[in-house]
N, CA, C and O of each residue as an XYZ file, in Angstrom:
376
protein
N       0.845     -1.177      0.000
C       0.000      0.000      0.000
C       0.892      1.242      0.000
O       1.820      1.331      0.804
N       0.578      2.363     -1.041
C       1.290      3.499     -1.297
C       0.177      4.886     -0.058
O      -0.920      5.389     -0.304
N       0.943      5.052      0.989
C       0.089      6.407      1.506
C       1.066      7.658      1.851
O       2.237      7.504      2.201
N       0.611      8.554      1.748
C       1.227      9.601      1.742
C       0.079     11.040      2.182
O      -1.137     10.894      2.303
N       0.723     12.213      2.343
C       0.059     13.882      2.335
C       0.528     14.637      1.528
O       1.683     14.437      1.149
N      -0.293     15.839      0.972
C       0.109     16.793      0.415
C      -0.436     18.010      1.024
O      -1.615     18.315      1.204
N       0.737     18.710      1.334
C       0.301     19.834      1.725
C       0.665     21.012      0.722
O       1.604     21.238     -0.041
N      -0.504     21.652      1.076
C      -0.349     22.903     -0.183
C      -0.757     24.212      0.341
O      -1.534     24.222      1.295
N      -0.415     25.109     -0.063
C      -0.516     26.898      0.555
C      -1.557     27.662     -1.012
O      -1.139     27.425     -2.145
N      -2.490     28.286     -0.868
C      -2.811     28.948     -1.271
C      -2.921     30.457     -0.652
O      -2.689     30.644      0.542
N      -3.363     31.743     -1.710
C      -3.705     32.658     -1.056
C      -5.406     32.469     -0.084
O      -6.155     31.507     -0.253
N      -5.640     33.436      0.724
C      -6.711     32.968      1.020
C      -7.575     33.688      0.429
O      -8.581     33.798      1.131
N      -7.643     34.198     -0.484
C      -8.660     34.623     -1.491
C      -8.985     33.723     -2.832
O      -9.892     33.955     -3.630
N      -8.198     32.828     -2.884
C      -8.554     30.896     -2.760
C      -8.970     30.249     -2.653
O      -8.763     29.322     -3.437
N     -10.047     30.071     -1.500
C     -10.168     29.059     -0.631
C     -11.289     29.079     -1.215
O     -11.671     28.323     -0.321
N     -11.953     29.173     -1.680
C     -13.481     28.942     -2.168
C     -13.177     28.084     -3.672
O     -13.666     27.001     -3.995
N     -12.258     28.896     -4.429
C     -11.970     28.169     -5.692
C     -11.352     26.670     -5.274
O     -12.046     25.671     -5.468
N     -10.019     26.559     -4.694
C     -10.209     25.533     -4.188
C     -10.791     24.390     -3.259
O     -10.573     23.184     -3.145
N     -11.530     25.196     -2.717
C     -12.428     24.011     -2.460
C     -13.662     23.373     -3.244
O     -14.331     22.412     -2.862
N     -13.832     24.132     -4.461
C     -14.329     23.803     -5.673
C     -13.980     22.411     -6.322
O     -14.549     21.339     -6.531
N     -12.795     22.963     -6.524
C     -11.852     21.994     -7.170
C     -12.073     20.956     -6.708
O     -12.746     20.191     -7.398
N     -11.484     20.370     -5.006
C     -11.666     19.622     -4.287
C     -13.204     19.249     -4.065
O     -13.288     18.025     -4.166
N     -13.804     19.520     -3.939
C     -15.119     18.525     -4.002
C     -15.466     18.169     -5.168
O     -16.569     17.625     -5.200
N     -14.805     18.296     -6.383
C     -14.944     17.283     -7.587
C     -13.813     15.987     -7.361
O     -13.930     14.776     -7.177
N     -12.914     16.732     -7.453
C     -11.698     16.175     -7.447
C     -11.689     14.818     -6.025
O     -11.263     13.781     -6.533
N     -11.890     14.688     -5.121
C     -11.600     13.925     -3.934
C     -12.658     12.908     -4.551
O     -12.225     11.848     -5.005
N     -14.154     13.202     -4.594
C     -14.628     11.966     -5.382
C     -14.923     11.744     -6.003
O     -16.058     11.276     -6.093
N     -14.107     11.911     -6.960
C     -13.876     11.111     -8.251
C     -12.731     10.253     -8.321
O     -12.316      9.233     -8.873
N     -12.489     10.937     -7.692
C     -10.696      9.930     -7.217
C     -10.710      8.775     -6.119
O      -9.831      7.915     -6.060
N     -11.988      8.860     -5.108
C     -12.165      7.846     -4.143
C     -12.813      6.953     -5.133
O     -12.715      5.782     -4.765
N     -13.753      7.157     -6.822
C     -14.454      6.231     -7.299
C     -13.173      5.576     -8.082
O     -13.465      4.960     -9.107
N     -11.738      5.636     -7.708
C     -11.082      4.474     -8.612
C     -10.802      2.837     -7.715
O     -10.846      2.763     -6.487
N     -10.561      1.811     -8.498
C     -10.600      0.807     -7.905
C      -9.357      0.766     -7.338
O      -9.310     -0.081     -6.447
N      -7.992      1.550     -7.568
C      -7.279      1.402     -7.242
C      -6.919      2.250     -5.508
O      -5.928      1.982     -4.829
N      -7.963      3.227     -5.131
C      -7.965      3.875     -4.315
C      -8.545      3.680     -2.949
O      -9.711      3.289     -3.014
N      -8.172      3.805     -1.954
C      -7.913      3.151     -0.792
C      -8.825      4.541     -0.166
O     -10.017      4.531      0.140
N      -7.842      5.739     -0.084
C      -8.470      7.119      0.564
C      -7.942      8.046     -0.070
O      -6.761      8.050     -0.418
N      -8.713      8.886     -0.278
C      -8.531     10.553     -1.029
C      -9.068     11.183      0.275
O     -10.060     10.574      0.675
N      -8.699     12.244      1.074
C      -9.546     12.463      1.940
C      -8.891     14.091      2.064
O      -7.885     14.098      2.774
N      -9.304     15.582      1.463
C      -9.034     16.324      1.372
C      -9.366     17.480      3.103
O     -10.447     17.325      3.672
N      -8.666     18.171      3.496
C      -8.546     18.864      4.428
C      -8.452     20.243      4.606
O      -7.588     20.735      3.880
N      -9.140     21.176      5.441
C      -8.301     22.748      5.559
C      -7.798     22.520      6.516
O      -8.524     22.076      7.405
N      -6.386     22.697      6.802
C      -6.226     23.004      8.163
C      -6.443     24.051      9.018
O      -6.178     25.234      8.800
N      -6.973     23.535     10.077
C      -7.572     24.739     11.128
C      -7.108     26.006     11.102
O      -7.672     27.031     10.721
N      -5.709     25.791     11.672
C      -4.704     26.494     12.451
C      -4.389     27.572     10.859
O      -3.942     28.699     11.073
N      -4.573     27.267      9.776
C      -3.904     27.851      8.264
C      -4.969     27.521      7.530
O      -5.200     26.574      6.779
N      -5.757     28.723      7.965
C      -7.207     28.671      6.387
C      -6.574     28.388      5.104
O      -7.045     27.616      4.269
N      -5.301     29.155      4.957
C      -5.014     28.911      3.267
C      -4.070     27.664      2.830
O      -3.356     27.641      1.828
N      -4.215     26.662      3.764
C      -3.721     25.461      3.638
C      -4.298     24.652      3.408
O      -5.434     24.901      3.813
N      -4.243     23.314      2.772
C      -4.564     22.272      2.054
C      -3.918     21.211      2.431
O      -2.727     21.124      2.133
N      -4.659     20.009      3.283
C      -4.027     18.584      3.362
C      -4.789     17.318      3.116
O      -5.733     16.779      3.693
N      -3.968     16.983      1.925
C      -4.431     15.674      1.493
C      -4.059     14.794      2.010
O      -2.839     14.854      2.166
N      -4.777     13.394      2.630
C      -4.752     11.751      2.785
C      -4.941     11.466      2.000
O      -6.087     11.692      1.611
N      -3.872     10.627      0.955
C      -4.195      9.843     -0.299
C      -3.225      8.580      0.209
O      -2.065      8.600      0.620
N      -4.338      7.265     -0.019
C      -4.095      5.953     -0.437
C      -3.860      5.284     -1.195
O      -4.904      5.555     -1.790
N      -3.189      4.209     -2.135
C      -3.465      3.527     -3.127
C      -2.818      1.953     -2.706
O      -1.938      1.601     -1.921
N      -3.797      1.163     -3.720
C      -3.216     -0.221     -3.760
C      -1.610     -0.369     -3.959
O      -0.800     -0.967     -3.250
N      -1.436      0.286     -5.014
C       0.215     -0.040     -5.503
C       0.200      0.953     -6.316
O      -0.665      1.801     -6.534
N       1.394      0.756     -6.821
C       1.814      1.967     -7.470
C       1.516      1.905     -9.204
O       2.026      2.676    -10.017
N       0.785      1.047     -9.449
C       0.388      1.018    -10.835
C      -1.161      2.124    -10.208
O      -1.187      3.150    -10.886
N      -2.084      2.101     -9.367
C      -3.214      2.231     -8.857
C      -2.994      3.793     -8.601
O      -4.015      4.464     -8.451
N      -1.254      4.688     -8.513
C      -1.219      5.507     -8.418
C      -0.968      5.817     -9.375
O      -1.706      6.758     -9.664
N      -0.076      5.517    -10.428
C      -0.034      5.909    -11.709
C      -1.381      5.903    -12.204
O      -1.511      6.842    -12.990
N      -2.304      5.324    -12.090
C      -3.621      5.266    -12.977
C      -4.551      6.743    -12.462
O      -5.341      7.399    -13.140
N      -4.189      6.923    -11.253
C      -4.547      8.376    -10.569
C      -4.368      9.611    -10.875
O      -5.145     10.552    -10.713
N      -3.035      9.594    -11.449
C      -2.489     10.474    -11.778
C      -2.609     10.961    -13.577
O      -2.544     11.971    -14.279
N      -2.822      9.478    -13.693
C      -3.170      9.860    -15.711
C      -4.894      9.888    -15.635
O      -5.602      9.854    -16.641
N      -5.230      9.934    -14.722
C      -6.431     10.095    -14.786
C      -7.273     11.338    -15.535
O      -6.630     12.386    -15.603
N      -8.587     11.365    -16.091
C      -9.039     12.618    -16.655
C      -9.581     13.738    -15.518
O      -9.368     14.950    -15.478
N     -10.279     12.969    -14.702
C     -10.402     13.921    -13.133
C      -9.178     14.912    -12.276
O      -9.116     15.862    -11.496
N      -8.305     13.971    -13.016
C      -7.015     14.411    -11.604
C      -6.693     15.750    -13.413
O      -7.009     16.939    -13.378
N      -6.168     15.192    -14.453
C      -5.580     16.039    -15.343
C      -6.691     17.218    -15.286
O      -5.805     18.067    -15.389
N      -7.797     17.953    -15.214
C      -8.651     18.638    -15.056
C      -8.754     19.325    -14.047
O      -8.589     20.531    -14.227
N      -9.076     18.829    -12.545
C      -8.853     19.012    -11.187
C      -7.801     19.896    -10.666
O      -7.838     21.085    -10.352
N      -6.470     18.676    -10.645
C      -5.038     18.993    -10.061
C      -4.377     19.503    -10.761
O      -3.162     19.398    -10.593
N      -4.793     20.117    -11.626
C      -3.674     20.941    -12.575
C      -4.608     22.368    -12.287
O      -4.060     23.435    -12.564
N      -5.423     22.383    -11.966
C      -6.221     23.815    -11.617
C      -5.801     24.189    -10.328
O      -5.735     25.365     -9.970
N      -5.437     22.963     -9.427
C      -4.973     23.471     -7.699
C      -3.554     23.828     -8.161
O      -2.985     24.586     -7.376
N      -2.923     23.511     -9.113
C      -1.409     23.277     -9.384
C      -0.960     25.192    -10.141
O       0.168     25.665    -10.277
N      -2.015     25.715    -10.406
C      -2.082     27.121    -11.098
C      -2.087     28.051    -10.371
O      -1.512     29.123    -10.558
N      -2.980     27.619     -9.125
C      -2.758     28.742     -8.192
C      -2.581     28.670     -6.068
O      -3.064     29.264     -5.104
N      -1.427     27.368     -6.374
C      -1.022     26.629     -5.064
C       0.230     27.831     -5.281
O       0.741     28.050     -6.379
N       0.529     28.403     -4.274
C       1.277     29.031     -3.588
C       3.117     28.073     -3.274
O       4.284     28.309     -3.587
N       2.438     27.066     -2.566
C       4.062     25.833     -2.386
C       2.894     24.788     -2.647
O       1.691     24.950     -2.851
N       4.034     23.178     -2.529
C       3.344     22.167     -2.424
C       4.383     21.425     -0.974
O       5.245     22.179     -0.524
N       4.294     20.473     -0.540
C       5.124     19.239      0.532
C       4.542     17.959      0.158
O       3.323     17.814      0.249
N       5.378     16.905     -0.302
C       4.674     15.410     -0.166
C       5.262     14.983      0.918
O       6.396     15.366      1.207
N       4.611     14.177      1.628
C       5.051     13.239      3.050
C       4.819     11.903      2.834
O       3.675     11.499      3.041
N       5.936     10.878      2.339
C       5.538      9.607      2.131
C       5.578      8.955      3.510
O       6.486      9.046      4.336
N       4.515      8.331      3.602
C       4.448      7.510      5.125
C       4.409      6.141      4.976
O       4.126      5.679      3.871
N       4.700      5.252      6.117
C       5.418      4.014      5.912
C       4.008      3.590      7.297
O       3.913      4.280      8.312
N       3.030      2.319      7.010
C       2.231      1.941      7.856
C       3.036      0.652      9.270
O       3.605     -0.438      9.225
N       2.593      1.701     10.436
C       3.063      1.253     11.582
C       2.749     -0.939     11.667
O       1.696     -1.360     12.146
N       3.347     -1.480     11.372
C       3.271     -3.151     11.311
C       2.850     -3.455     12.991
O       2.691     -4.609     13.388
């Protein structure tokens, strides 16, 4: 299993467009078979922040995510006017 976060900074005159984005984008991306969790976030503490929980089976299941027509549409619109990005690959506690 591939899991990881993304954190992202927008302005906060933003936050409405992206959260646009994101309520297409999160499910349509939870409807792939390869997807475990999409689970999009504001953080409290940083209105103009963005944190994603994303899951996948394997890494073919993330590649298929990523060539996806949702995500090419979606994440390239958060990707225009994201401020920074951070990925956090995480490793599940055994």
């Amino acid at each position: 299993m591939i899991s990881f976060t993304v954190r992202m900074e927008f302005n906060k005159a933003d936050r409405d467009a992206v959260a646009e984005i994101l309520r297409h984008l999160g499910p349509a991306s939870r409807q792939e078979s390869g997807c475990i969790n999409y689970i999009a976030h504001f953080v409290e503490a940083e209105p103009a922040t963005v944190l994603i929980y994303e899951q996948y089976k394997d890494e073919a299941a993330l590649e298929h995510h990523r060539g996806s027509p949702h995500f090419q549409q979606y994440a390239t619109g958060l990707y225009q006017i994201m401020r920074s990005r951070e990925i956090e690959n995480l490793n599940v506690v055994d």
